[in-house]
N, C-alpha and C positions, 0 to 999 in steps of 0.2 A: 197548639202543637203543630210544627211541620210536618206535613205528609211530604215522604224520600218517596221519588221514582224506586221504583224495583227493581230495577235493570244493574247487575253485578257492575260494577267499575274496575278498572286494574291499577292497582295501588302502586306506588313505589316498591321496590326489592324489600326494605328491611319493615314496611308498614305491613307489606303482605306476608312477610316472618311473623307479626305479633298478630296479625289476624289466625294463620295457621294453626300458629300455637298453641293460642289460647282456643281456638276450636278444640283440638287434640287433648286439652286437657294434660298438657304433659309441662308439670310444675317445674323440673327443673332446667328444663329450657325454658321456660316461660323467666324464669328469676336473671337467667343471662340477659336478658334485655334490658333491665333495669339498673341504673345506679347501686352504690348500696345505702343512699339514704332516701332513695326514693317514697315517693308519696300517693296511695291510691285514694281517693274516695269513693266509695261508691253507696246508695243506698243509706244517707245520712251517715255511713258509716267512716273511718280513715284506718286505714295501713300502711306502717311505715317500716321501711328495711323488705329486704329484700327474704325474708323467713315469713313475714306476715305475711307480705302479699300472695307466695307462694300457696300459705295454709286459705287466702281470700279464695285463689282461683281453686281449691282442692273444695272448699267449701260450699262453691257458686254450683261448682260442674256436679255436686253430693246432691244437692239440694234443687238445681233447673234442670241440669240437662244443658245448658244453652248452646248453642249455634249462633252462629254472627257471621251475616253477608252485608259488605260493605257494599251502598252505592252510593257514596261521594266522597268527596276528600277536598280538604280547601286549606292555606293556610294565612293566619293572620296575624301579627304582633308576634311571631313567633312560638304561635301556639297552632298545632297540625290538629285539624278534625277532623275522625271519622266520622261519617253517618251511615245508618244502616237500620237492615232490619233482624232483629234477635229473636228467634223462637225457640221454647224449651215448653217444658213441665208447669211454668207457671200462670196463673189466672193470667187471663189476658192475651196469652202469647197470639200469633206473634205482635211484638212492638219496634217503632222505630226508635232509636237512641245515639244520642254522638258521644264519641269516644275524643276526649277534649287532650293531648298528649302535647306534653314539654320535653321536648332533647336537647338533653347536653351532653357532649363530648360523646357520643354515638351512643346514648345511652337513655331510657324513658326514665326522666325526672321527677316529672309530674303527672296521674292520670286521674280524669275526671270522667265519671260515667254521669250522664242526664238522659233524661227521657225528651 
């Protein structure tokens, strides 16, 4: 696994919207950012539409707590990653993870959570 410098980074405008957001825990803006066929994975798990993902992040913040400070951002083949480091409630915290994001049409298409 990569070890991420600690040191916060400042993300683009609307990268540092979905980081906010989903800090806040606040679903229904969290669902504005997405498609409506969008696709999460996360945790061997997938959600899809924009009502799943919702009830994911209402689930995640139930059950971690989590927080997420970004320190990197890169993009490649047209796929944007975050990296960072995520502490909550669970075994382990904190951890680094990349937040693996496909945009289309200003909107997150694809999200992939890895450790």
């Amino acid at each position: 696994m990569q070890t991420l410098a600690h040191a916060p980074v400042t993300l683009p405008p609307f990268l540092a919207l979905y980081v906010a957001i989903m800090n806040a825990n606040d679903g229904p803006a969290f669902e504005t950012l997405f498609a409506p066929d969008a696709v999460v994975e996360d945790e061997d798990q997938e959600y899809r539409g924009v009502t799943a993902i919702g009830g994911w992040l209402a689930e995640v913040h139930r059950k971690y707590r989590p927080t997420f400070e970004a320190t990197e951002v890169s993009e490649s083949d047209g796929e944007i990653v975050i990296g960072g480091t995520v502490s909550g409630t669970f075994k382990g915290s904190p951890i680094d993870i990349f937040h693996h994001l496909t945009i289309a049409d200003r909107r997150i298409a694809a999200l992939t959570i890895r450790g």
